[in-house]
Backbone as a ProteinNet text record, in pm:
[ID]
protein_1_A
[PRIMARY]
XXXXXXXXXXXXXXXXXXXXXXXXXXXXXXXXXXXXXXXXXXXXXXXXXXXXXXXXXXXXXXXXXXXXXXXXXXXXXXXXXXXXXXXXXXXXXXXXXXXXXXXXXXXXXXXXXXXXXXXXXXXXXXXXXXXXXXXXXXXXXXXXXXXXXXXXXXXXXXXXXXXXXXXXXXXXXX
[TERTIARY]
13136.4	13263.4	13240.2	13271.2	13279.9	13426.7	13458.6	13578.3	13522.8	13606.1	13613.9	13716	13664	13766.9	13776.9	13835	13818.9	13872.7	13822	13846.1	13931.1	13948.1	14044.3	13946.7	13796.1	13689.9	13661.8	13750.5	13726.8	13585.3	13523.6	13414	13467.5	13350.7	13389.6	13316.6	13396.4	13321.2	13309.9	13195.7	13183.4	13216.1	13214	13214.4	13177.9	13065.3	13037.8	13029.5	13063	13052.8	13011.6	12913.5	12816.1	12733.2	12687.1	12642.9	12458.8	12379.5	12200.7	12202.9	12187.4	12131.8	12037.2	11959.7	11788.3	11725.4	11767	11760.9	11795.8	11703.5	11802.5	11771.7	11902.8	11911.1	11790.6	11698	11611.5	11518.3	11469.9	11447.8	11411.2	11547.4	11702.2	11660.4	11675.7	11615.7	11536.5	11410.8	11295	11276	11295.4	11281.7	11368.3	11451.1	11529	11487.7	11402	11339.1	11195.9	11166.1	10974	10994.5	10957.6	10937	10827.8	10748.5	10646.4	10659.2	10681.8	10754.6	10883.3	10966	11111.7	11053	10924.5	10863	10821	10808.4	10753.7	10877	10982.8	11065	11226.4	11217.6	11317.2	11312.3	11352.1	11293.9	11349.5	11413.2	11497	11472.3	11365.3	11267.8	11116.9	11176.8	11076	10936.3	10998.7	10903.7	11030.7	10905.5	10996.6	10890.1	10892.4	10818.1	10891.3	10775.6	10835.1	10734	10819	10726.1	10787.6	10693.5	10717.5	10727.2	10880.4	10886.6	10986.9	10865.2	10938.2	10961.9	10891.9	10887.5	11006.9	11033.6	11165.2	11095.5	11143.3	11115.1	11247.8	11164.8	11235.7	11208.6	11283.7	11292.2	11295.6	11227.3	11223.4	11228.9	11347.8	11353.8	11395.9	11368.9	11351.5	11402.2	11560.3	11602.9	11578.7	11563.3	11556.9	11691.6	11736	11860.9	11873.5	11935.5	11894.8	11901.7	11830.7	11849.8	11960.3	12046.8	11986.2	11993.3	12054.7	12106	11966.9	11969.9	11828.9	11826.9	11723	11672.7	11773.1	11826.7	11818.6	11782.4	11747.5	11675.9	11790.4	11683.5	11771.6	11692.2	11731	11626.3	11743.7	11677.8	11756.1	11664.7	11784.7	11724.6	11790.8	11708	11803.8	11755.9	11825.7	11798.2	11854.7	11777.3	11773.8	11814.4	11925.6	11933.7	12018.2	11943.6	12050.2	12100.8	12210.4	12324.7	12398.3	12399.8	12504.4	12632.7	12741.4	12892.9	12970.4	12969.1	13055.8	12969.4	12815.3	12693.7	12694.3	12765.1	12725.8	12587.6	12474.5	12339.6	12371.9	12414.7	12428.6	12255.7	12237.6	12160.2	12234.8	12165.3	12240.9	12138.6	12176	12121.3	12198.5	12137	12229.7	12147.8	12202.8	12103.2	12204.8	12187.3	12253.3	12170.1	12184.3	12144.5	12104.1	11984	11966	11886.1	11921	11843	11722.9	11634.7	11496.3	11415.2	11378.2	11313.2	11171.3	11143.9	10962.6	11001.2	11115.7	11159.4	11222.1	11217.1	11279.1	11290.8	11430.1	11490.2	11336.3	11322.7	11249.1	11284.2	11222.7	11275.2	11326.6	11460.3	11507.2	11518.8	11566.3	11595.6	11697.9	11824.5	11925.4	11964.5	11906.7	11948.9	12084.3	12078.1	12199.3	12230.7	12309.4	12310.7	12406.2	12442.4	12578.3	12568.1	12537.8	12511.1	12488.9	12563.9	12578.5	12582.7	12501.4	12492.6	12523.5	12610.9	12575.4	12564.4	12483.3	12464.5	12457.7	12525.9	12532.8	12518.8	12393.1	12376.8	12388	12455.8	12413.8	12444.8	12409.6	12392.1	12502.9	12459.7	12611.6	12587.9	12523	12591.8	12461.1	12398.5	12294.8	12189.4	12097	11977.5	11955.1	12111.3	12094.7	12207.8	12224.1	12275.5	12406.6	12505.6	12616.3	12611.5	12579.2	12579.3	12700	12753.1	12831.5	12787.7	12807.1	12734.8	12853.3	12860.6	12915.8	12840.2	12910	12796.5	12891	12827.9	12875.3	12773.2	12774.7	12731	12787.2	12777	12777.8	12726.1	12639.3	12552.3	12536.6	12662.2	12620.8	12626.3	12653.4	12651.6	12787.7	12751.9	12865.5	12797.2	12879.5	12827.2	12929.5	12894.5	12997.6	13068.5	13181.1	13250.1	13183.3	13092.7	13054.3	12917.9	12870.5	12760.8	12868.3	12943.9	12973.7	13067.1	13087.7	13196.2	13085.6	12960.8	12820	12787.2	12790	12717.5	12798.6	12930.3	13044.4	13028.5	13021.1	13020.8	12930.1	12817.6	12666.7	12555.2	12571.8	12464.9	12474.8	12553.5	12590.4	12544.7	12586.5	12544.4	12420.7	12366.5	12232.8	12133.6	12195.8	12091.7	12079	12213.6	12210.5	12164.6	12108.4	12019.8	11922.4	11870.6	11686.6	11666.1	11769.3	11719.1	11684.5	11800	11784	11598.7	11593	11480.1	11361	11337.8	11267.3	11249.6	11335.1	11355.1	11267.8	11256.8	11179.4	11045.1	11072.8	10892.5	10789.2	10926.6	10811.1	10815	10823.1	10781.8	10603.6	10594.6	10471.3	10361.1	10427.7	10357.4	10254.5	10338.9	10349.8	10230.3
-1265.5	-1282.4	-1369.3	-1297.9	-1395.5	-1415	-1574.6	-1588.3	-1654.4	-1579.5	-1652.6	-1709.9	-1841.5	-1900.4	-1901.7	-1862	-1864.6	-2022.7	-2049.9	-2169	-2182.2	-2264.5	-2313.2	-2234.5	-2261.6	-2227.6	-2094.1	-1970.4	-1876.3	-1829	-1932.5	-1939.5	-1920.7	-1893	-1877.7	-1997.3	-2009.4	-2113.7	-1990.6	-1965.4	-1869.8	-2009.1	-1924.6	-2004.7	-1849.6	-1909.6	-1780.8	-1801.7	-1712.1	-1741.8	-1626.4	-1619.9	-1519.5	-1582.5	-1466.4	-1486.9	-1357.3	-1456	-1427.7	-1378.7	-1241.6	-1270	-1273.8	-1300	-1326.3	-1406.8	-1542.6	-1640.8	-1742.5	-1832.6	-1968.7	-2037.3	-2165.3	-2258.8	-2323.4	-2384.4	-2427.9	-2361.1	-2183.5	-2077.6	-2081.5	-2081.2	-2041.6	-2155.5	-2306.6	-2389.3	-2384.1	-2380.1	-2381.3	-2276	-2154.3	-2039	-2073.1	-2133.9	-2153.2	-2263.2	-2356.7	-2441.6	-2427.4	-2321.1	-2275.1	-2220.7	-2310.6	-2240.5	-2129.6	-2169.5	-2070.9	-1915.4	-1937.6	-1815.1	-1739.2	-1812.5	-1726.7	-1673.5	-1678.2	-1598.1	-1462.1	-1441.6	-1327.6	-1196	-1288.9	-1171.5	-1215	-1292.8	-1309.8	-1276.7	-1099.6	-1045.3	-1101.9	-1201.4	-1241.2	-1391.3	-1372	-1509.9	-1494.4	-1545.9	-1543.5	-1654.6	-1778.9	-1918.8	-1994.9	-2057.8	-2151.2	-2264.4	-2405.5	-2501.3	-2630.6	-2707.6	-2856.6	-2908.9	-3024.7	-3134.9	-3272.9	-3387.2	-3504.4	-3594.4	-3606.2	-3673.8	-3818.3	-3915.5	-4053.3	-4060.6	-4034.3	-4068.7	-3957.3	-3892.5	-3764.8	-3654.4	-3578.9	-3443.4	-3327.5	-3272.3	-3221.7	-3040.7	-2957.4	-2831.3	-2720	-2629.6	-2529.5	-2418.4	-2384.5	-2238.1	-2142.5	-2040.6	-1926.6	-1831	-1782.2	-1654.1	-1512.8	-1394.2	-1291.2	-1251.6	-1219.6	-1166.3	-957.9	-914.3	-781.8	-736.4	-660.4	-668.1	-564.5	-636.5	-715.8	-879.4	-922.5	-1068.4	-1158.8	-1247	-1350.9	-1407	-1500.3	-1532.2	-1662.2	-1729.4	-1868.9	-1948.6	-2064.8	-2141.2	-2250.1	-2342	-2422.9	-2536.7	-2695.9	-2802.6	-2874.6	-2914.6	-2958.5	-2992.9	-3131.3	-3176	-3139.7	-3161.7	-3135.3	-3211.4	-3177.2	-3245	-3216.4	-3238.6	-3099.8	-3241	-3224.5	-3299.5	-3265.8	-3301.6	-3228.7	-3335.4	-3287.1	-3384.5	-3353.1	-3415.3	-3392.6	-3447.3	-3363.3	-3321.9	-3305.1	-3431.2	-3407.6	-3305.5	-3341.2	-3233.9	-3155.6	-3012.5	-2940.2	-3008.5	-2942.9	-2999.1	-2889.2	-2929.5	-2876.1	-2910.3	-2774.1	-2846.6	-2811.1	-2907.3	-2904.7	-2949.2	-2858.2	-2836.2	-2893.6	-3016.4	-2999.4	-2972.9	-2899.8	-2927.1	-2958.9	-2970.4	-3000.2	-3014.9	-2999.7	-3003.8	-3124.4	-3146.5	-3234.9	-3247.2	-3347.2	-3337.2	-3382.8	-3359.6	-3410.6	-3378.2	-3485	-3507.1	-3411.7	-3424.2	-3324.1	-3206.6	-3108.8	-3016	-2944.6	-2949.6	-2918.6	-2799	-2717	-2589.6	-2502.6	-2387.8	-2251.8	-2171.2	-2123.4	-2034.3	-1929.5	-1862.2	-1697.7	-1730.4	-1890.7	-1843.9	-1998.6	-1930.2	-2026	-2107.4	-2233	-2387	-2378.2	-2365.7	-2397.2	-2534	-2612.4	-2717.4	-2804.2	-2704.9	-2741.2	-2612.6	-2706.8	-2619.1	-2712	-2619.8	-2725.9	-2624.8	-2685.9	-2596	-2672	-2587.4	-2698.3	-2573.3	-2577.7	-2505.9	-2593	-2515.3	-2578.7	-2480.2	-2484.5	-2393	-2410.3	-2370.8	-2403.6	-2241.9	-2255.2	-2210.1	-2125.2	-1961.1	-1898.2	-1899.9	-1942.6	-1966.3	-1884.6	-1801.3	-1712.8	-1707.7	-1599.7	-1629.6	-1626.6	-1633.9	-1648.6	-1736.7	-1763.7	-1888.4	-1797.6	-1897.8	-1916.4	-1997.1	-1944.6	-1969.7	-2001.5	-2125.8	-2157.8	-2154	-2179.2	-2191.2	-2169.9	-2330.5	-2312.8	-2331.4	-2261.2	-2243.2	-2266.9	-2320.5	-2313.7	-2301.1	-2254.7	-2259.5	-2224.4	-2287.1	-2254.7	-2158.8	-2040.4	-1996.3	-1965.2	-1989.6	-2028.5	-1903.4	-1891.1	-1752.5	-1654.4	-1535.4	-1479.3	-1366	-1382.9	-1271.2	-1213.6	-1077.7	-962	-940.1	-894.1	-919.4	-798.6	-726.2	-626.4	-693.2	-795.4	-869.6	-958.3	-1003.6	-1115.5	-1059.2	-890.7	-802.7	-791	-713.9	-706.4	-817	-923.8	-1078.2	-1080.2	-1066.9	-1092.6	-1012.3	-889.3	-735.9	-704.8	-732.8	-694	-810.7	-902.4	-983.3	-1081	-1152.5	-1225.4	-1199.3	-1044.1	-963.3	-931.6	-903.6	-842.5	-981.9	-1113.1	-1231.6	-1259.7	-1267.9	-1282.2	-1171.3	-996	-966.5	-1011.4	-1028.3	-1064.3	-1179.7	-1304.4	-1377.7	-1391.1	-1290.2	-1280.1	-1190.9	-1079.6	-1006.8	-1117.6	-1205.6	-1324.4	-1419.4	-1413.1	-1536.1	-1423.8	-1321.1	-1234.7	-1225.7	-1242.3	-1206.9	-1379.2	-1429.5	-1602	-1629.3	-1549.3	-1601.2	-1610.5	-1473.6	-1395.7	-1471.5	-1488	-1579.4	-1690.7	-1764.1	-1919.8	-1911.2
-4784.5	-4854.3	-4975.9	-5077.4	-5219.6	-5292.5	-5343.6	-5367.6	-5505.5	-5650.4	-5739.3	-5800.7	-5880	-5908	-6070.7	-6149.5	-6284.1	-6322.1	-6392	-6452.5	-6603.9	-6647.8	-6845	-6892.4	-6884.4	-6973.7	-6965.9	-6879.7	-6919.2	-6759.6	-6713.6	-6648.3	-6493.1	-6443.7	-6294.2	-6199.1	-6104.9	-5954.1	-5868.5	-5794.3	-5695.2	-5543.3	-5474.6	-5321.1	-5196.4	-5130.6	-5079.7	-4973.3	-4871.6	-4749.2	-4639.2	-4582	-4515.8	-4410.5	-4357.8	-4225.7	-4244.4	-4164.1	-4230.9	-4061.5	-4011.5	-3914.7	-3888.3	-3728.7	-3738	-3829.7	-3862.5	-3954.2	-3963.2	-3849.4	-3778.8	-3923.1	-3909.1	-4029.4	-4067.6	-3934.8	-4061.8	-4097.7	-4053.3	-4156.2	-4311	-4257.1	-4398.5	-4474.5	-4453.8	-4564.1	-4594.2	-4476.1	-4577.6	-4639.3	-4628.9	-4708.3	-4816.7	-4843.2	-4955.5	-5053.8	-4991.4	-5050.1	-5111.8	-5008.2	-5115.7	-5212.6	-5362.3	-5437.8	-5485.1	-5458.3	-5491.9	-5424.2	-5269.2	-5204.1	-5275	-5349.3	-5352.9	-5492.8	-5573.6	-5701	-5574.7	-5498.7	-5452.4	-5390.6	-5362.4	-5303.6	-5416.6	-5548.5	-5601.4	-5711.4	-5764.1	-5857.9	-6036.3	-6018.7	-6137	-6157.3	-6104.4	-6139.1	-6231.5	-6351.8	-6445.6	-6431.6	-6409.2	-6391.9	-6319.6	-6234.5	-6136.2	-6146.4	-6091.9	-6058.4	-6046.7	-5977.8	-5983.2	-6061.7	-6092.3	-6183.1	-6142	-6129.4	-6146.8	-6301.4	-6336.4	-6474.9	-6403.2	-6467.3	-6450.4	-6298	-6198.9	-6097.9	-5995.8	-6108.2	-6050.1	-6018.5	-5866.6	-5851.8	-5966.7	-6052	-6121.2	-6121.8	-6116.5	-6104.6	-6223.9	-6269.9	-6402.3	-6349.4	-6390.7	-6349	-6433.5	-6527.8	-6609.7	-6516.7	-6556.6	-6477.3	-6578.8	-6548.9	-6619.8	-6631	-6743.6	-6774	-6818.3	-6794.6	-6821.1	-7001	-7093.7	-7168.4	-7199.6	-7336.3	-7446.3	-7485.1	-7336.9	-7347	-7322.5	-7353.8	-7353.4	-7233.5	-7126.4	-7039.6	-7039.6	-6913	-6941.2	-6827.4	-6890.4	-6808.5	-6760.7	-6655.4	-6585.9	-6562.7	-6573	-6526.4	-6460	-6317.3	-6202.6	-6098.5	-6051.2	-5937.8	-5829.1	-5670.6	-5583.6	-5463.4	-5344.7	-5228.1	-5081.3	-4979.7	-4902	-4772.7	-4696.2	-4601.3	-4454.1	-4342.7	-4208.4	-4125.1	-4151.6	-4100.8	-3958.2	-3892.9	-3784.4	-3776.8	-3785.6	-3752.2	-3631.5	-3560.4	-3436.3	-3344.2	-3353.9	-3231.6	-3344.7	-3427	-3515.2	-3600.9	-3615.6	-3685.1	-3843.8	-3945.6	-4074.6	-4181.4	-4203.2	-4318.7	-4468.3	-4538	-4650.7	-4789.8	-4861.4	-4987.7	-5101.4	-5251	-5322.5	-5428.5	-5579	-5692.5	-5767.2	-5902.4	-6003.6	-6151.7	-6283.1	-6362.9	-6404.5	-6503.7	-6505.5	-6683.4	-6787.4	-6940.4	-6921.6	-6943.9	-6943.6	-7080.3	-7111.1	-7247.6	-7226.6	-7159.4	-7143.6	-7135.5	-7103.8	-7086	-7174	-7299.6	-7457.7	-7431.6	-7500.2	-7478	-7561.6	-7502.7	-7569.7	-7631.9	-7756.4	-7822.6	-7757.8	-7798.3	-7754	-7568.7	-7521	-7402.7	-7366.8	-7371	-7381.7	-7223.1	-7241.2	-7179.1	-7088.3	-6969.3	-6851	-6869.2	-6942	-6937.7	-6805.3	-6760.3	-6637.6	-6562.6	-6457.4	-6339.5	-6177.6	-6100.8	-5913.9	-5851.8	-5748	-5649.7	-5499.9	-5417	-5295.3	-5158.2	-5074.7	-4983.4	-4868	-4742.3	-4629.7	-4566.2	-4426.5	-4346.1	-4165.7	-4109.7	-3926.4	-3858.6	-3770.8	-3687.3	-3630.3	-3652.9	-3589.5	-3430.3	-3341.5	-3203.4	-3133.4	-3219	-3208	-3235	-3279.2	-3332.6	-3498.3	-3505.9	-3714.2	-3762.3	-3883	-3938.6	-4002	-4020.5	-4089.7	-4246.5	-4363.9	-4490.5	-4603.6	-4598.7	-4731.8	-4843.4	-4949.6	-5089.4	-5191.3	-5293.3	-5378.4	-5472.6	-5626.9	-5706.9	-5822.9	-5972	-6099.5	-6177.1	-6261.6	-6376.6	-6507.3	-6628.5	-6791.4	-6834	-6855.6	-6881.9	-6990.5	-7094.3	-7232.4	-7304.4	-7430.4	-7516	-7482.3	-7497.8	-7421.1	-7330.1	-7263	-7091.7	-7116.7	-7090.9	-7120.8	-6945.7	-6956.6	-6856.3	-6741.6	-6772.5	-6689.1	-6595.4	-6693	-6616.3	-6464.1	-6547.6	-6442.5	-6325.8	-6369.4	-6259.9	-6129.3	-6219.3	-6097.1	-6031.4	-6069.3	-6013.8	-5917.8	-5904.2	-5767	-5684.7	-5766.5	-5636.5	-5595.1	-5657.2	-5650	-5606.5	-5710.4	-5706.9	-5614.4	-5590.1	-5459.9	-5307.2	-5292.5	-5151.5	-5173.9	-5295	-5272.8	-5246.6	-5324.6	-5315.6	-5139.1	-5077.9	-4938.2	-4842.6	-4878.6	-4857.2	-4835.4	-4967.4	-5002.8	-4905.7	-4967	-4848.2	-4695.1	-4659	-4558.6	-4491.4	-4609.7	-4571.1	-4565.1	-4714.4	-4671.3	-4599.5	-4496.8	-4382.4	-4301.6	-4261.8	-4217.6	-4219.5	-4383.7	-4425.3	-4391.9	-4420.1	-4426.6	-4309.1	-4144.5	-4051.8	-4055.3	-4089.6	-4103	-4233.9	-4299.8	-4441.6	-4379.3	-4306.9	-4303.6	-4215
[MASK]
++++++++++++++++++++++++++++++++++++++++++++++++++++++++++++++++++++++++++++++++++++++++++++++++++++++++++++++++++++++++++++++++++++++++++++++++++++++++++++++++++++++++++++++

């Protein structure tokens, strides 16, 4: 289930809410947390990595955009923590954008400057997880309204696919 929220700015807040089966939560995080893994089954990943600047775990991520619109990138930190809720064991994901001087925008590939993410995952009762996820982003320029019709109807379900197929594949990886 995807719910959007349009915003003043014309922009959307997604909030998503789905269910991974065969994909217990902490799976689901760590598969959501390898980067180097989510370059193999996340086809709209151009460059991903971490870097340490100033003592910060810091995040680069280059999304592919379809043409004729340009690539954009994203620099963000995040942080991955499991909490318990009245016995419920939640894990929980946050990122958020972040300016970093070593990280200077690239030619022909326009800067996410605002962007949050927050994911929370437990346990549907079974052998697979229950998935929240709210999401924003700026993405800057103009997105034609047919991109951002697919991202709700399309891209959302298909990301909670993949992942799900990769919670699959990275038993076997690991």
């Amino acid at each position: 289930l995807l719910i959007l929220f349009p915003q003043q700015s014309g922009l959307y807040e997604y909030k998503v809410f789905g269910g991974l089966a065969d994909c217990p939560p902490e799976l689901c995080a760590d598969v959501y947390m390898d980067l180097d893994f989510r370059k193999q089954w996340d086809q709209y990943v151009k460059e991903l990595y971490e870097e340490t600047y100033d003592g910060e775990k810091v995040i680069y991520w280059e999304v592919k955009y379809p043409f004729p619109l340009s690539n954009r990138d994203y620099v963000y930190i995040r942080e991955r923590r499991e909490m318990d809720v009245d016995g419920r064991k939640i894990w929980v994901v946050l990122a958020k954008s972040v300016a970093v001087p070593q990280c200077p925008e690239k030619p022909g590939v326009i800067r996410v400057k605002s962007y949050k993410q927050s994911l929370a995952i437990e346990s549907d009762g079974k052998a697979g997880s229950k998935v929240y996820m709210y999401y924003f982003d700026n993405p800057g320029g103009m997105i034609p309204s047919w991109l951002v019709n697919w991202a709700a109807k399309s891209g959302v379900p298909a990301f909670l696919k993949d992942i799900q197929k990769a919670c699959l594949n990275y038993s076997k990886s690991t």
